[in-house]
N, C-alpha and C positions, 0 to 999 in steps of 0.2 A: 445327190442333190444336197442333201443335208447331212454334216457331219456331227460325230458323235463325239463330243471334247471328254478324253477320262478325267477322274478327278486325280489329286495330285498321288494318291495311296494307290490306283489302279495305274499309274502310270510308272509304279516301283519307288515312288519320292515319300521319304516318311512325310506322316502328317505334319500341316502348319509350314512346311517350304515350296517356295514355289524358284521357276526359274527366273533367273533376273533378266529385267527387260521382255519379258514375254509377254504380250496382250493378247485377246481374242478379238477377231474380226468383230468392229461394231462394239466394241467397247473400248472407254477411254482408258489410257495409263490412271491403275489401281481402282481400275471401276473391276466389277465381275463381270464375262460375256450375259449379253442378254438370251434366256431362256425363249426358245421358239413358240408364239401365241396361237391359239385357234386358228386364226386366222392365217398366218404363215403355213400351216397345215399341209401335207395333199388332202384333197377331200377325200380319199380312203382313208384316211387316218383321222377325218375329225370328228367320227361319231365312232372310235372303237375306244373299248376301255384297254387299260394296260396290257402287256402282254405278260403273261404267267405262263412258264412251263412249256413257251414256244404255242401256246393258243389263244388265240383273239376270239373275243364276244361281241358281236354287234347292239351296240344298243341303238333301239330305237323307241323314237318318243313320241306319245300317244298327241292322233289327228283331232281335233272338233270342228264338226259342223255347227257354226253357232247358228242361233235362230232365227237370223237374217239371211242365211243360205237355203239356198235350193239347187235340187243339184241330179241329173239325172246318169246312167251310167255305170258300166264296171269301175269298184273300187278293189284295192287289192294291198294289202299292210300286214307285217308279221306283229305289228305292235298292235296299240290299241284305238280305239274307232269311239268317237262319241259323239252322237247325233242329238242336236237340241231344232231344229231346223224339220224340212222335207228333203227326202232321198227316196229314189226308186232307181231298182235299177239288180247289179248284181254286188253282194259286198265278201268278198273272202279276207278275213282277218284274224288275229291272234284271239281278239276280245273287241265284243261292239257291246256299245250302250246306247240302249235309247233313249233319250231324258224323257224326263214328265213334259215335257214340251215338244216335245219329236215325235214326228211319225217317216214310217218306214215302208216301201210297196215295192216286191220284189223277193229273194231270194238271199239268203244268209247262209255262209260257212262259214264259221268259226271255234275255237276253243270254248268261247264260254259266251254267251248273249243273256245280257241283262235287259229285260223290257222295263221303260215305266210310265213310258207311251204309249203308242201306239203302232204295232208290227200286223202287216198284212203282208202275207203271201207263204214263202214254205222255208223252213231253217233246219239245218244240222248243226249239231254243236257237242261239245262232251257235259259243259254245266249249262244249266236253265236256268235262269232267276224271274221270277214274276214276280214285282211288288206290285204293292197293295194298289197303286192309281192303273196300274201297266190294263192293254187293252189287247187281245191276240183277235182281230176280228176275223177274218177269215185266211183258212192254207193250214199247213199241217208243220209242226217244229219236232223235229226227232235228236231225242239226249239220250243222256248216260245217267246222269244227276238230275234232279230238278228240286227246287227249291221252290214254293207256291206261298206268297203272304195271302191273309185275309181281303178280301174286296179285287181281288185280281181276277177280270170277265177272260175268258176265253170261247169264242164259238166255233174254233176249228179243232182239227185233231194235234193229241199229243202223243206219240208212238216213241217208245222206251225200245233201245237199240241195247245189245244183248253185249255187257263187257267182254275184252279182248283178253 
């Protein structure tokens, strides 16, 4: 679908010569072809970064529920999750945040969960963060790490999982 124009050095032509009378599709005589936009893309291709060494990296870019959402349900992201809003439900992610504005009721898997809401119900994760406003009312969060600020309530259990 898309072709790959060489430049003049990859096509064996020392640099600064090109061939006469030669245009690229879509571009005028002595313009440059035009460079394919985001948008021209396949959509496989428009959230990966370069390819190096024959491997691709998906990125992806962190979700927020702002605090006009409400939202019930499995959620499911290898990137990051940021709840200022209400969500219950199931959330497996790379990383969720709960804002000082958020609350959470249901069940978290993640890499890493930052409370600074409010989280009810039960969490696995490898890092913990509880700041200071964060509220764990009731369910049980089992980590690796945990990080605890001052003034951080918790009234459910906190069970320390045994590193790998």
């Amino acid at each position: 679908m898309f072709r790959k124009w060489k430049s003049s050095t990859e096509a064996g032509m020392p640099s600064g010569s090109a061939q006469a009378g030669a245009v690229a599709p879509g571009a005028a005589a002595g313009q440059a072809a035009p460079s394919p936009s985001a948008a021209t893309l396949p959509l496989a291709d428009r959230d990966r970064k370069p390819v190096i060494a024959g491997l691709t990296e998906v990125v992806v870019k962190p979700s927020v529920l702002s605090d006009a959402i409400s939202i019930s349900g499995d959620i499911r992201t290898k990137g990051a999750l940021h709840i200022d809003g209400y969500a219950n439900g199931t959330i497996d992610a790379g990383s969720v945040t709960i804002g000082a504005g958020g609350l959470f009721e249901g069940t978290i898997r993640c890499g890493r969960l930052h409370v600074k809401g409010i989280f009810s119900g039960n969490g696995t994760c490898e890092d913990l963060i509880l700041a200071e406003e964060a509220q764990v009312a009731v369910g049980s969060l089992t980590y690796k790490t945990i990080a605890v600020q001052r003034g951080a309530r918790v009234a459910g259990d906190l069970v320390l999982t045994e590193s790998e």
